[in-house]
C-alpha positions as CSV (number, residue, x, y, z in Angstrom):
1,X,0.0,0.0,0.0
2,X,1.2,3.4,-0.7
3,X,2.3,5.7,1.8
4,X,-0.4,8.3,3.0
5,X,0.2,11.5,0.9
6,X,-1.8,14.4,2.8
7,X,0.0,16.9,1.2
8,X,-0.1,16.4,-2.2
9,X,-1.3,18.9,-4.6
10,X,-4.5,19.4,-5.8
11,X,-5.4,18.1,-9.4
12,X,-7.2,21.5,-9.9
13,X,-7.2,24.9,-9.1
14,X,-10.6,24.7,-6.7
15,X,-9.8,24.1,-3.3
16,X,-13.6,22.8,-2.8
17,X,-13.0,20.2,-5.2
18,X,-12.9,16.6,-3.4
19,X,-9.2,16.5,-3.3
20,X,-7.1,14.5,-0.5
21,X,-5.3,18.6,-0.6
22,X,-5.1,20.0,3.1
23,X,-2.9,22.9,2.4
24,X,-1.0,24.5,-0.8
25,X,1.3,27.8,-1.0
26,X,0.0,30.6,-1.4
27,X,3.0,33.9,-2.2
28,X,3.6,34.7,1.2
29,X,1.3,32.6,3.4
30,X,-0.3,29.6,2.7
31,X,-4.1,27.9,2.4
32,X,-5.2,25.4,5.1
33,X,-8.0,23.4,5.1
34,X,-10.5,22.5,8.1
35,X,-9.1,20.6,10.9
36,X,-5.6,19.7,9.3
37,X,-2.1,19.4,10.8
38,X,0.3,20.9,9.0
39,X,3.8,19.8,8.9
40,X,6.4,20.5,11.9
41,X,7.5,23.6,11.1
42,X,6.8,27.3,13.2
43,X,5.1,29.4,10.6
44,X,6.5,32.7,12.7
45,X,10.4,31.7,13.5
46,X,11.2,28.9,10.6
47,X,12.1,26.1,13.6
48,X,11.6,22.9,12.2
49,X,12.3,19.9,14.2
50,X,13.4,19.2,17.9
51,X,11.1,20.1,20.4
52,X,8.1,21.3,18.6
53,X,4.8,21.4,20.5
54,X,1.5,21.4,18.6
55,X,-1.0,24.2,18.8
56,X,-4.2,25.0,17.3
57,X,-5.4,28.1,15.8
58,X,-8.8,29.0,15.0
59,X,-10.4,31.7,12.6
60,X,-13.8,33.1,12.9
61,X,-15.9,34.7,10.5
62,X,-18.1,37.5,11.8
63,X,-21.6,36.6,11.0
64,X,-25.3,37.5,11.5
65,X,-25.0,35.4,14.9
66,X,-22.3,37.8,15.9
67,X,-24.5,40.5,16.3
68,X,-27.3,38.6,17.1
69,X,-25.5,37.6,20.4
70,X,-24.7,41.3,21.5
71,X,-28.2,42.3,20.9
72,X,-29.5,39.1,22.9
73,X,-27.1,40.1,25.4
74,X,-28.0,43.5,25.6
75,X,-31.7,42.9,25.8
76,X,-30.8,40.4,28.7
77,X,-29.2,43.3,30.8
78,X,-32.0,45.7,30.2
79,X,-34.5,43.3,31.3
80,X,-32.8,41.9,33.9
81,X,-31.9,45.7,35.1
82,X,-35.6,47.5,34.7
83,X,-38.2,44.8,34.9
84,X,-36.5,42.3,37.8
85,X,-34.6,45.7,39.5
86,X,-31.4,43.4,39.5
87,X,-28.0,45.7,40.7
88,X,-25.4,45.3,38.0
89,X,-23.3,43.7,40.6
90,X,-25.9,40.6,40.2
91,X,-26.6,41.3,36.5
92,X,-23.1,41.6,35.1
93,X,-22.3,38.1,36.4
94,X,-25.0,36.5,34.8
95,X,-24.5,38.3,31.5
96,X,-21.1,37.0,31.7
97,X,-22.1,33.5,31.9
98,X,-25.1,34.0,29.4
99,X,-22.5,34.9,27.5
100,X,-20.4,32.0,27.5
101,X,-22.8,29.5,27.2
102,X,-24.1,31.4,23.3
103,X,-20.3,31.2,22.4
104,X,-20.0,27.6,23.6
105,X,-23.3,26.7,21.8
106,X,-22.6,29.0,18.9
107,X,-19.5,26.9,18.3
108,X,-20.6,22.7,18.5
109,X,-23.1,24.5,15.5
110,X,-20.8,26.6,13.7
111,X,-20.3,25.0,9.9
112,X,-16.7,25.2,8.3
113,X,-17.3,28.4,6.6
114,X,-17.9,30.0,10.3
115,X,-15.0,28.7,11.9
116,X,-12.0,27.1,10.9
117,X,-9.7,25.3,13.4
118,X,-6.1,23.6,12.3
119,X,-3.1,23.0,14.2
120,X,0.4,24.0,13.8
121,X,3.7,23.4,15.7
122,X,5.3,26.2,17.5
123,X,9.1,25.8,18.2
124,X,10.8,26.6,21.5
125,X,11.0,30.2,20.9
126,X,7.3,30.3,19.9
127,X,6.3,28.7,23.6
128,X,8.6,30.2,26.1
129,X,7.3,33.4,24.7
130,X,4.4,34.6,23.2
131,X,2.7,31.4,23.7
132,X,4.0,32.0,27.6
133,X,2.3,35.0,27.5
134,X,-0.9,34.3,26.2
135,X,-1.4,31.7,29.3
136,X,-0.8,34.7,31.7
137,X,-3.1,36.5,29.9
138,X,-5.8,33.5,30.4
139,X,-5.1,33.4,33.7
140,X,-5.8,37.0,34.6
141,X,-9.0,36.6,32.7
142,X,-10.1,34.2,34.5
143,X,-9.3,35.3,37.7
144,X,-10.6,38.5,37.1
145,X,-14.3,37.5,35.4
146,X,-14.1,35.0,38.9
147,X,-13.9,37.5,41.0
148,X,-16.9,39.4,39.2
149,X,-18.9,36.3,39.4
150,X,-18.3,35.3,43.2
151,X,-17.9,38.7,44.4
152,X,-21.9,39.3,45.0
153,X,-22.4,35.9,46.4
154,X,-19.2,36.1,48.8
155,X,-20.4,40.2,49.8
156,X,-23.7,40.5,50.8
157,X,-25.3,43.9,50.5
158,X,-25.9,44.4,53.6
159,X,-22.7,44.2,55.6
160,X,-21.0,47.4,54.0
161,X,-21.6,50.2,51.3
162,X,-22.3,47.8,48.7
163,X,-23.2,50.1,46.1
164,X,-19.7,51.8,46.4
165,X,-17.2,48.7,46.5
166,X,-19.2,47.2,43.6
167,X,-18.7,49.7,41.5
168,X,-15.2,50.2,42.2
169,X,-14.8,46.1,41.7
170,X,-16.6,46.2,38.9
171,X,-15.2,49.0,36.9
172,X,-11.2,48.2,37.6
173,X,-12.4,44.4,36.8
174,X,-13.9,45.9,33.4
175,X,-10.5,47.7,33.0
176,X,-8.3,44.7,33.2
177,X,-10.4,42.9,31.0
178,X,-10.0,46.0,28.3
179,X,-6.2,46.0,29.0
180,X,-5.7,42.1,28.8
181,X,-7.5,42.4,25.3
182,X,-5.4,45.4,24.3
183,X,-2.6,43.8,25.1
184,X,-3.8,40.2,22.9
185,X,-4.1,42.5,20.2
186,X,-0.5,44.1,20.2
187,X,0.9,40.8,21.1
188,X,-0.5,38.8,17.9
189,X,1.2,36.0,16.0
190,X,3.4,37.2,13.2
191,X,1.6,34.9,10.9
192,X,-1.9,36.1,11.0
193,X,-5.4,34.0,10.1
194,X,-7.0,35.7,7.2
195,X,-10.3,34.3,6.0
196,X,-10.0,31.4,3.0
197,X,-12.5,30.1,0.7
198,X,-15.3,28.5,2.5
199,X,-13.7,25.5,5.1
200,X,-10.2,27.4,4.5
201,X,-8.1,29.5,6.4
202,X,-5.2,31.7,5.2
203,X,-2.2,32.6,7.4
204,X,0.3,35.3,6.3
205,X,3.1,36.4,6.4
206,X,5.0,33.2,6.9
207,X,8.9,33.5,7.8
208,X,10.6,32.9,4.8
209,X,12.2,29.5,6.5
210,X,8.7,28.1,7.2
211,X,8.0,28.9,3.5
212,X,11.4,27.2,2.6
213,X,10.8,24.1,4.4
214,X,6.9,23.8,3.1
215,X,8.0,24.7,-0.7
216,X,10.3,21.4,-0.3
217,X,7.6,19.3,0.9
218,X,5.2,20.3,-2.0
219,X,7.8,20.1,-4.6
220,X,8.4,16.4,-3.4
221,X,5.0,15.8,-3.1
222,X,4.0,17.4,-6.9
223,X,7.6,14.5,-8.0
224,X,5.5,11.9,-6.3
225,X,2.5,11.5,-8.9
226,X,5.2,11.1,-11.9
227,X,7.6,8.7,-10.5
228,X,4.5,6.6,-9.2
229,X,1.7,7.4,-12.2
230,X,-0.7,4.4,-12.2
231,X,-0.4,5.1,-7.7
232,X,-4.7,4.6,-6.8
233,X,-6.6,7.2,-5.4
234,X,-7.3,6.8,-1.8
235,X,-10.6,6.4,-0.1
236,X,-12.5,8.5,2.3
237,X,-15.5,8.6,3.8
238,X,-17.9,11.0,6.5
239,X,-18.2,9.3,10.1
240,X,-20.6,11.1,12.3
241,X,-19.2,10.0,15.6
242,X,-22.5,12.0,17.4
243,X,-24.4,8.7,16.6
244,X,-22.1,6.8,18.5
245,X,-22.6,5.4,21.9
246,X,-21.9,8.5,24.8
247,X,-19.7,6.1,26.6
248,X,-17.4,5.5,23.4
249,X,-17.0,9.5,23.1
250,X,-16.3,10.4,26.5
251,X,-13.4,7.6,26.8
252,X,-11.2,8.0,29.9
253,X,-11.7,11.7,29.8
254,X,-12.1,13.2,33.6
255,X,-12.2,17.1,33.2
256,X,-15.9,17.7,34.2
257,X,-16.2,20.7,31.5
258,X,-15.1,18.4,28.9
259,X,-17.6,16.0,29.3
260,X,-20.6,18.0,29.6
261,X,-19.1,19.9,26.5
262,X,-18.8,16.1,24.6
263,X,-22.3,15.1,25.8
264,X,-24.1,18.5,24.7
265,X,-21.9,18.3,21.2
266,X,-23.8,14.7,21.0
267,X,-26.9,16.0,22.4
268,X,-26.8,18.8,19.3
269,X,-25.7,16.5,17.0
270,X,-22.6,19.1,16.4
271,X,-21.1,19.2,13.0
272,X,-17.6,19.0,15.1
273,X,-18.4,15.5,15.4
274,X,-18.6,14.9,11.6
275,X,-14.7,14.3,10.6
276,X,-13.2,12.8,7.5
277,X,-11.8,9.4,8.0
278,X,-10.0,6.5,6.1
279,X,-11.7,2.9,6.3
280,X,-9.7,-0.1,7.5
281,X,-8.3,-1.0,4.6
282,X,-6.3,2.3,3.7
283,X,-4.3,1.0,6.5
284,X,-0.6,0.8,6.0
285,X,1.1,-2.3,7.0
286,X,4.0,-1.2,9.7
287,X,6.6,-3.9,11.3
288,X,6.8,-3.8,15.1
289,X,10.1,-1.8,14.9
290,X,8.6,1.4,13.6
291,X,5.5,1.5,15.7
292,X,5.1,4.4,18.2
293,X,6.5,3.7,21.2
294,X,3.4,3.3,23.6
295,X,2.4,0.2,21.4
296,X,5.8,-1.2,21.3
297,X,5.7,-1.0,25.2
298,X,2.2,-2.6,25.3
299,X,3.1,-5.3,23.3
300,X,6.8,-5.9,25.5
301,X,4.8,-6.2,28.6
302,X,2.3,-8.9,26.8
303,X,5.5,-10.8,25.4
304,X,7.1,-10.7,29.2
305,X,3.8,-12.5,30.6
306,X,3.3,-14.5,27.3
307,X,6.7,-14.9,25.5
308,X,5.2,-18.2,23.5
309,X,3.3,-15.6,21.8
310,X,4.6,-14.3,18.3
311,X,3.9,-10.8,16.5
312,X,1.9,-11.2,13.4
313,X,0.6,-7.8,12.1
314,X,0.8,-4.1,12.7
315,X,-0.9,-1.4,10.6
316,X,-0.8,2.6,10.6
317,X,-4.1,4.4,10.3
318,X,-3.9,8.4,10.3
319,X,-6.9,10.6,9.9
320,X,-6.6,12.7,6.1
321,X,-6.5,15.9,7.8
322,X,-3.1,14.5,10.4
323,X,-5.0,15.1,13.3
324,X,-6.0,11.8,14.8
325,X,-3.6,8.3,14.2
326,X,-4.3,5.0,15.4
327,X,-2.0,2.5,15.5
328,X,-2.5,-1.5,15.9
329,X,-0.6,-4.9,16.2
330,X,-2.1,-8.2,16.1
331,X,-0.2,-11.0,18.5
332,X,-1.7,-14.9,18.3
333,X,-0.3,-17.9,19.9
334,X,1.4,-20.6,18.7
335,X,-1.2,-22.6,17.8
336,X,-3.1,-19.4,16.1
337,X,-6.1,-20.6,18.6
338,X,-6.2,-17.1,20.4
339,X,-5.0,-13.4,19.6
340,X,-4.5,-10.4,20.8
341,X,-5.5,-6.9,18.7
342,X,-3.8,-4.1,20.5
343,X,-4.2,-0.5,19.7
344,X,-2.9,2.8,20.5
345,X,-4.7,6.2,19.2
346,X,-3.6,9.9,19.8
347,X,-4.1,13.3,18.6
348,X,-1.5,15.2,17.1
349,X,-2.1,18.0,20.3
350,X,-2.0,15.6,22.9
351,X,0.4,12.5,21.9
352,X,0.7,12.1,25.7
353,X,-2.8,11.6,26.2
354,X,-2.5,8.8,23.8
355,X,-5.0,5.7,24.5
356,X,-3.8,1.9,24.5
357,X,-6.5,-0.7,24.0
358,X,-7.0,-4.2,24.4
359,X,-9.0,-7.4,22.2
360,X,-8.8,-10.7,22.3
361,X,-9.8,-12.9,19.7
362,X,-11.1,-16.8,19.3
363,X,-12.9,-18.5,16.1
364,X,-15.2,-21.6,16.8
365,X,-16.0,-24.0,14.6
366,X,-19.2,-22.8,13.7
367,X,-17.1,-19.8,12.0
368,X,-18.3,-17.6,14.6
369,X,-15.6,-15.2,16.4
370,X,-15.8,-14.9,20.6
371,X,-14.1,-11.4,20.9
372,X,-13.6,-9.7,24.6
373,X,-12.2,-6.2,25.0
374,X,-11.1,-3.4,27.8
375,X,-13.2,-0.7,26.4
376,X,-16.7,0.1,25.3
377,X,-17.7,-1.0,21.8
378,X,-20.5,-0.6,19.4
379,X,-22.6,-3.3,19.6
380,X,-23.3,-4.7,15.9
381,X,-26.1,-7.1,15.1
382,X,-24.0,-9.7,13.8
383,X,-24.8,-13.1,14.8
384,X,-21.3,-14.2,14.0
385,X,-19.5,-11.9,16.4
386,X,-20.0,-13.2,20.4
387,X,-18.4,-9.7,21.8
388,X,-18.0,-8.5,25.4
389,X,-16.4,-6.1,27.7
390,X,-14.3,-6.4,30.9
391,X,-12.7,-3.9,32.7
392,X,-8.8,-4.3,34.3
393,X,-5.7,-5.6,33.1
394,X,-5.0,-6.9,29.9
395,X,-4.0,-10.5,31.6
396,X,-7.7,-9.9,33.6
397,X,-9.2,-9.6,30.2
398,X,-7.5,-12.2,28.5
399,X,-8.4,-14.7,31.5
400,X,-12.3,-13.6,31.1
401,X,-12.3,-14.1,27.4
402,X,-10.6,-18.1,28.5
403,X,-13.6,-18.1,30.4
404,X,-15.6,-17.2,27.9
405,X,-14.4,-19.8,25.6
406,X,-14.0,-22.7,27.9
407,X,-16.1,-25.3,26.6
408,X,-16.5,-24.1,23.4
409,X,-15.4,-25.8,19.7
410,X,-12.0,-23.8,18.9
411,X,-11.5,-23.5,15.6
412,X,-7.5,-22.5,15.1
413,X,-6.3,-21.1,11.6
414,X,-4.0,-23.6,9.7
415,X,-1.3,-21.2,8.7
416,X,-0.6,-16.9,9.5
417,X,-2.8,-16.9,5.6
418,X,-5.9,-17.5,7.1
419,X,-5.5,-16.3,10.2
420,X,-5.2,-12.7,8.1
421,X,-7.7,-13.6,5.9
422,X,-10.8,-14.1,9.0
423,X,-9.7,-11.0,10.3
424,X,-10.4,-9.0,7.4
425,X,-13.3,-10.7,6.8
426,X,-14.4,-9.7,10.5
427,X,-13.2,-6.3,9.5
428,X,-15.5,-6.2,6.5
429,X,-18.2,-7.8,8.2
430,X,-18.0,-5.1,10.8
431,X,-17.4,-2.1,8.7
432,X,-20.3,-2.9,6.7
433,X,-22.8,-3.2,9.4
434,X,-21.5,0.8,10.2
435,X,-22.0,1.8,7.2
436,X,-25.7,0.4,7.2
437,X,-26.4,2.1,10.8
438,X,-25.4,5.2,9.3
439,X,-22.3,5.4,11.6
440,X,-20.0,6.8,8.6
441,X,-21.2,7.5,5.1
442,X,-20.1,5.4,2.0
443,X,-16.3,5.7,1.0
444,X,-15.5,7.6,-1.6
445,X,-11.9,8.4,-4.2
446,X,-9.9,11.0,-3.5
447,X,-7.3,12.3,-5.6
């Protein structure tokens, strides 16, 4: 299988055009796509390499919602003010929230031409400075719209001169907030986010390094096609993760805010949930030495407990826009009677908040599979597929999924051949079932 080319050139000049194109120069800046990576490069210093740390940037288009919101807003103070004789010590800290909530709801709606999010690395440079000072100015914005908040609930009326303190609170609170915005404005990124065709984003100027490095890439990537001219188009295809089960999207997430942000994105059926993805087979076979280091680890640890146990598979799956990659191996036993389907997903932000998973795998005689995993999982209405979940240790797992077929007609594969052929038949079996619940759409060619 050929290697994934996300930045290849697009076969026409239309950006729109189905195209497996996520970004292309553009004189002094460039053209990003929705929800893309782009390469490890800082667009404002030219660092490339080494400690990069990826960020993500986000462009929005004023719209009629825009001033929709300030009007709503407004209304909500008046009212609030003359008809329920609220003190703008009370009122001000519910606006603020009001406020917050239309934004957050505003955004799980939002289509692409509205807002545009990709993410970019930023080099040392980038992150011990303006980057450093972009947290401090979150923090003070926090603490300062806090403050607001708590300060009528913590200060009752009527154990001082309320009236006086609140405005004074108030009005050096509002003044921060003017000077932290002041100062975000002066202390903008070199390469700016200008608006793109719809779903795009432009960012420009772009330090003449970054534009060095990128112009490499894409004149590889444009050689590519010529030396390789009968290479097949790759497919994609729409999954709309908002149909899936809650307890699959949450994960092991723990922030609170997170989750109730995950649930009401499901709840809304939020086009944020509707991402681009590559079916099972664009995977690209990958030995065990050049897996990612979590899933080598994962599968050292089973080989320590079960060093009978041989390595059969492992495959490379990214998302087309860079932003999500999953990586798997499959381990049997000697007798190819049992195997193990290990996994390990992250996001190009968070690589450290990567996720390792856990399947095990027996066919019965019947043809039937008995599979038993760590995690949640869609449940499928195949009657071939006996599937289960149980919490712990992989070894804990493995021993329930024993358990499970103790008794039971084993049916081992004669050779590795067929053991690879049932489990892309299982694959098929299972992506087709998703595709007729609606989970993803149909997969189309991209160029």
């Amino acid at each position: 299988m050929s290697e994934p080319n996300p930045y290849a050139p697009p076969a026409v000049g239309e950006p729109e055009a189905p195209s497996a194109l996520t970004w292309r120069l553009d004189g002094a800046g460039l053209l990003v796509k929705n929800r893309v990576v782009l390469p490890m490069v800082d667009l404002e210093t030219g660092e490339h390499g080494g400690d990069m740390k990826c960020i993500h940037r986000t462009y929005r288009v004023a719209n009629a919602f825009s001033v929709m919101r300030i009007a709503m807003l407004s209304g909500a103070y008046l009212l609030l003010g003359n008809f329920y004789h609220l003190k703008p010590a009370v009122t001000i800290p519910i606006i603020i929230a009001l406020s917050f909530v239309l934004q957050q709801v505003r955004a799980m709606q939002a289509s692409p031409a509205d807002r545009v999010v990709i993410w970019e690395y930023a080099g040392p440079k980038t992150v011990k400075g303006r980057m450093g000072r972009s947290k401090w100015r979150s923090r003070v914005a926090m603490a300062v719209v806090t403050t607001l908040i708590l300060f009528p609930l913590l200060f009752p009326s009527a154990t001082f001169d309320f009236t006086r303190w609140a405005l004074w609170v108030f009005g050096t609170g509002a003044a921060v907030l003017v000077g932290v915005w002041i100062w975000g404005l002066i202390d903008r990124p070199g390469a700016k986010s200008h608006a793109g065709p719809p779903g795009w984003m432009r960012i420009a100027p772009v330090h003449a390094d970054a534009l060095l490095f990128l112009m490499l890439i894409e004149n590889r990537q444009r050689q590519e096609p010529t030396a390789q001219p009968e290479a097949r188009k790759r497919l994609v295809r729409t999954s709309y993760f908002h149909l899936y089960p809650l307890r699959i999207l949450l994960g092991n997430k723990k922030n609170p805010l997170i989750l109730i942000r995950i649930a009401l994105m499901k709840l809304m059926r939020s086009r944020l949930l509707e991402r681009e993805t590559y079916p099972f087979s664009e995977a690209e076979p990958t030995p065990a030495g050049r897996l990612c280091e979590p899933l080598r680890e994962a599968i050292q640890a089973w080989s320590l407990l079960h060093p009978d146990w041989f390595f059969l598979s492992g495959e490379r799956l990214p998302s087309p826009s860079g932003e999500v990659t999953v990586e798997s191996a499959t381990l049997t036993t000697p007798d190819l009677a049992h195997s193990a389907f290990i996994t390990h997903a992250w996001a190009a932000m968070r690589p450290e908040q990567g996720v390792t998973q856990f399947s095990f795998g027996t066919w019965l005689t019947d043809g039937s599979l008995i599979r038993t995993n760590d995690h949640p999982f869609i449940e499928l209405s195949n009657p071939r597929v006996h599937e289960a979940r149980t919490k712990g240790a992989p070894e804990r797992v493995f021993l329930a999924h024993l358990q499970r077929c103790a008794g039971q007609p084993l049916s081992p594969a004669r050779d590795s051949e067929e053991l690879h052929a049932r489990i892309l038949q299982a694959n098929e079996e299972s992506d087709r079932l998703t595709t007729e619940m609606g989970l993803h759409s149909e997969a189309r060619e991209v160029a």
